[in-house]
C-alpha positions in Angstrom: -44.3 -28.9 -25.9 -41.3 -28.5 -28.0 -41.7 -28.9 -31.9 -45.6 -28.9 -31.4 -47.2 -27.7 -34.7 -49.2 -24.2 -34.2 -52.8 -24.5 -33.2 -55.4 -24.3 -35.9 -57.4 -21.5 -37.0 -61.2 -21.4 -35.0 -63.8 -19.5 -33.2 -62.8 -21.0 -29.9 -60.4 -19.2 -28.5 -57.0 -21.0 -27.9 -55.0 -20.1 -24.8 -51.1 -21.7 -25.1 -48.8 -22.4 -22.2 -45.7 -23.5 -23.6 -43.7 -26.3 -22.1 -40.4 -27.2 -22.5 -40.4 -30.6 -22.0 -43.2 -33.7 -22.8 -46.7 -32.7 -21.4 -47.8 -35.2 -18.6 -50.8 -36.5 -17.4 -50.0 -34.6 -14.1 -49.7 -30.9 -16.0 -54.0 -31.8 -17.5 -55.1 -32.2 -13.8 -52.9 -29.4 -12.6 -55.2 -27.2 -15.7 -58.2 -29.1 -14.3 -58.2 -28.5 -10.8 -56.6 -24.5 -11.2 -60.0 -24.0 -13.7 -63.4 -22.8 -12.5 -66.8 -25.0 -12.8 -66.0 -26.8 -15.9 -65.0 -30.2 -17.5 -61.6 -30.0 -18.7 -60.7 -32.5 -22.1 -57.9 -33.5 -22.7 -57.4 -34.7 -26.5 -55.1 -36.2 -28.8 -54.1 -33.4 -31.8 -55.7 -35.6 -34.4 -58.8 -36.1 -32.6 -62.1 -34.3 -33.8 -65.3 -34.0 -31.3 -68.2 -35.5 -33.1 -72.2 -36.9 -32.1 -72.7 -36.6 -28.5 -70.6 -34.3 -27.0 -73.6 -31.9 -25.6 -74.3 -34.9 -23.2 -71.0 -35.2 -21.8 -72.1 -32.9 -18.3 -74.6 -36.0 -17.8 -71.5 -38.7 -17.9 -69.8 -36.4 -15.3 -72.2 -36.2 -12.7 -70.3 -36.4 -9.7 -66.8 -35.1 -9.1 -64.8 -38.7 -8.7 -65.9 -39.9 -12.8 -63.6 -39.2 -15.6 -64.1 -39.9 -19.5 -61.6 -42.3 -21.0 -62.6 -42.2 -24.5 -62.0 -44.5 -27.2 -61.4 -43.4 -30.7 -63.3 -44.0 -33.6 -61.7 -44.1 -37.1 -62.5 -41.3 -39.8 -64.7 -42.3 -42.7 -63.4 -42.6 -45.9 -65.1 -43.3 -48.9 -65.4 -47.2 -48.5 -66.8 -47.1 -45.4 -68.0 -44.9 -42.6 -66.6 -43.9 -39.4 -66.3 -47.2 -37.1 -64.9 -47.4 -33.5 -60.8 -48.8 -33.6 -59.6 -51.9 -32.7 -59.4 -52.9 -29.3 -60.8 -49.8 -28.2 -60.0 -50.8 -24.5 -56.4 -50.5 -25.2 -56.4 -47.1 -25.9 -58.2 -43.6 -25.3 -57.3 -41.0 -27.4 -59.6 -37.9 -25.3 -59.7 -38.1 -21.3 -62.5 -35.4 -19.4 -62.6 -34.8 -16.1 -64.6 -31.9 -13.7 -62.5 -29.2 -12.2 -63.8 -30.3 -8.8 -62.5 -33.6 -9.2 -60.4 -35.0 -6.1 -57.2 -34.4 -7.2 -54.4 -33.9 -4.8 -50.4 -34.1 -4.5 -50.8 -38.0 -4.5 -53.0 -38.1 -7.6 -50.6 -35.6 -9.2 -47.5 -37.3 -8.1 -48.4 -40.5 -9.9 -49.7 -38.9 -12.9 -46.4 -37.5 -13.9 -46.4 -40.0 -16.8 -45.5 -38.8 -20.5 -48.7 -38.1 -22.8 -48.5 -40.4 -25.8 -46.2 -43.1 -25.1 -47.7 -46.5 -26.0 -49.2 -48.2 -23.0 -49.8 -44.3 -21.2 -53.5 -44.3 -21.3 -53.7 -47.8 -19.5 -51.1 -46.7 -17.2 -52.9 -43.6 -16.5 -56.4 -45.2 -16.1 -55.4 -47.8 -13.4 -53.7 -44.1 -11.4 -56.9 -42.4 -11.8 -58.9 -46.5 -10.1 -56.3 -46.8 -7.9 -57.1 -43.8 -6.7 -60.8 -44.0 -6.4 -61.7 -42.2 -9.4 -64.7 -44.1 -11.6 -64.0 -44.6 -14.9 -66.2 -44.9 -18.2 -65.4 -45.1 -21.8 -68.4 -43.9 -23.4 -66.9 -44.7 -27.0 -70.5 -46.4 -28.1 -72.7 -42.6 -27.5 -69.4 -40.3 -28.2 -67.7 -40.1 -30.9 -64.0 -39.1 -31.1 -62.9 -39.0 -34.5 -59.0 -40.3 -35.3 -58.4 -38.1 -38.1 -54.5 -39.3 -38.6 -52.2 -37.4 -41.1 -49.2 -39.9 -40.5 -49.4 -43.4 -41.6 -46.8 -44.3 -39.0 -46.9 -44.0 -35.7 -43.6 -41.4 -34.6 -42.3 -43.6 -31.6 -41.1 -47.3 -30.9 -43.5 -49.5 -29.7 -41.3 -52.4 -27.4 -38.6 -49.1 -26.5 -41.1 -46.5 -25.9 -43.5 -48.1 -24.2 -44.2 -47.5 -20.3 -44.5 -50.2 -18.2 -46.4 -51.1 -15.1 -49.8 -52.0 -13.8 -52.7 -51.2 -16.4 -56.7 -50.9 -16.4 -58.2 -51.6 -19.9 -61.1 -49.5 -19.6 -63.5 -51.2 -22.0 -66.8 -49.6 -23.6 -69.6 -48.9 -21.2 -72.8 -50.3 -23.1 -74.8 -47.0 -21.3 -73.9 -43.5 -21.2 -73.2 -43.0 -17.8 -72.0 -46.0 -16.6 -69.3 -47.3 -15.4 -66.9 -49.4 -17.5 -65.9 -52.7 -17.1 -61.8 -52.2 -15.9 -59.4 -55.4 -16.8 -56.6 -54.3 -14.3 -53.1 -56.2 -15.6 -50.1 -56.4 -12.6 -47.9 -55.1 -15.6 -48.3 -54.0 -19.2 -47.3 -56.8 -21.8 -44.9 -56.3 -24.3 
């Protein structure tokens, strides 16, 4: 999107699609369903994959779950790395299989801006509503929050997106499903 930083330097090879406007929701599944057998992530740019990512094929074992992961906070030399606050309120890496059910409906509703406060609750109750299953494995995966800004770059009350939410809480096993608090619309 426009005025994203360059991608780092790796051994994985790094394919860009430029967009010139905010990347959606809508544009990951697009990705998802245009890929071949695989489990498309979509991450936050501060966001690190650490323990327990070679199990993630076993938490997508059939095509209707997706991964709403919660972050977990960076060590630092007082203490080690520990899952965030109210991890329910907010995923910071989403995975989903590329034969997932998504069609022009799903699509449609996902056409929600990436970021924004209150998206990842607004997208998880499109993904329930329609009839995907939803776990946040954040107690067996770690994502790791590796934040270079001390403040967030966005309003919280005017930026925030509005609507009906899921808070998709931790699953206490890997593989199951979590425990969705569905809101009628997102508090400010």
């Amino acid at each position: 999107e426009p005025g994203a930083p360059p991608p780092p330097q790796g051994s994985v090879p790094i394919e860009l699609r430029p967009l010139t406007r905010r990347l959606q929701f809508a544009d990951w599944l697009r990705l998802a369903a245009s890929s071949g057998e695989a489990i498309v992530l979509l991450a936050n740019a501060d966001i690190a994959l650490g323990d327990g990512f070679l199990g993630l094929p076993r938490l997508l074992t059939d095509p209707r779950d997706v991964v709403a992961l919660s972050r977990r906070e960076a060590a630092t030399a007082e203490q080690g790395s520990r899952i965030a606050a109210e991890p329910h309120w907010r995923q910071d890496l989403w995975a989903i299989r590329s034969d997932a059910p998504i069609d022009a409906d799903l699509e449609a509703a996902a056409a929600l801006p990436i970021g924004r406060p209150g998206s990842d609750n607004r997208i998880a109750h499109v993904f329930w509503s329609h009839g995907l299953r939803l776990s946040n494995p954040a107690l067996h995966l770690q994502a790791v929050h590796h934040q270079h800004q001390t403040a967030d770059g966005y309003d919280r009350r005017r930026d925030r997106l509005f609507g009906a939410c899921s808070y998709v809480h931790p699953a206490l096993a890997p593989g199951d499903p979590s425990e969705l608090e569905q809101i009628g619309r997102a508090h400010v």
